[in-house]
N, C-alpha and C positions, 0 to 999 in steps of 0.2 A: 862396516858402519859402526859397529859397536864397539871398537879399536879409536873412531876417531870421537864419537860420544864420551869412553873414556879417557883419552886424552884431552878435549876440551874441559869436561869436569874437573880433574887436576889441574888444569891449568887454573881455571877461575877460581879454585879453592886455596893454590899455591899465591896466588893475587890476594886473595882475602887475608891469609894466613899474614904474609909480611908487609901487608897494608902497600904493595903496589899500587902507584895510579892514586894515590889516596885522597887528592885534591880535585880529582874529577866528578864526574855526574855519576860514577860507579858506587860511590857512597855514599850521596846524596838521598836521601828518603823521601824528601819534597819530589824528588823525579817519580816516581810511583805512585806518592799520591796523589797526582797532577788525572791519571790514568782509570786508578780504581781508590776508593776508601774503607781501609784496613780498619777493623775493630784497635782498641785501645791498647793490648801489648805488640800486632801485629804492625801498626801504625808504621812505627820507626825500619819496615824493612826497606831493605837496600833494592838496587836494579841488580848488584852484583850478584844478591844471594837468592833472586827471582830469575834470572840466568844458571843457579848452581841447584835449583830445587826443578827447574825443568829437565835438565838436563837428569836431575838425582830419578828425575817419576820416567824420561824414558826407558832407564835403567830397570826399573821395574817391573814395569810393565812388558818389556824387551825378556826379561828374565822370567818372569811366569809365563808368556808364551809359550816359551821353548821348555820348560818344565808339565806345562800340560801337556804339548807335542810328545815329550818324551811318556808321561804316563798312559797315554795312549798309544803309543808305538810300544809300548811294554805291555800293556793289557791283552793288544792283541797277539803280542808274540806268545806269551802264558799259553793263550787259549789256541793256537797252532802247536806248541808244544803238548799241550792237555791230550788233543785230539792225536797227534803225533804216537802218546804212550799207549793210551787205549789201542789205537789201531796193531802196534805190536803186542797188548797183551792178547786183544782177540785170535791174534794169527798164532799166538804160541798157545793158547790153549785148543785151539784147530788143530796144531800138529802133534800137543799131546793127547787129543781126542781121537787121531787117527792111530797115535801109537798104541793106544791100549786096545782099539782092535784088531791092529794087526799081529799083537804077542798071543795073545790067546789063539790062534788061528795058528801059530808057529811052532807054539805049548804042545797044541791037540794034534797036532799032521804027524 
């Protein structure tokens, strides 16, 4: 989905960029404000660039998902890995609590 997001996005941007379609309702600003009414530099936007700013927020929005997804799948891996080291330092300090008294017992026999 976010293959064909990004390919529409260029597309509509490559349109804008060499004024394809130039005499349509694409660049018409009356066509939007028919819809909603834009404050006074906002006024003059297009339909073309209200189709290239949605598509720009799904982008967005699509992308900090998947960045929180991922710090969260990181957070928890740390804290399995954390518990992970502990668990082998406790066991090696058990096996060097066992060796020390077993030498002395080996020392003295």
């Amino acid at each position: 989905m976010d293959a064909i997001v990004q390919f529409v996005r260029n597309a509509l941007c490559t349109v804008k960029n060499f004024n394809v379609l130039g005499s349509t309702f694409l660049y018409d600003p009356n066509v939007t404000a028919r819809y909603y009414e834009f404050p006074s530099p906002m006024d003059q936007t297009t339909p073309l660039e209200i189709l290239i700013s949605i598509t720009q927020i799904y982008a967005l929005v699509t992308v900090s998902i998947a960045g929180a997804k991922m710090i969260s799948s990181s957070i928890k891996k740390l804290h399995l890995i954390s518990r992970l080291v502990s668990l082998q330092v406790e066991r090696n300090d058990a096996k060097k609590e066992k060796n020390e008294v077993v030498a002395p017992r080996i020392v003295t026999e």
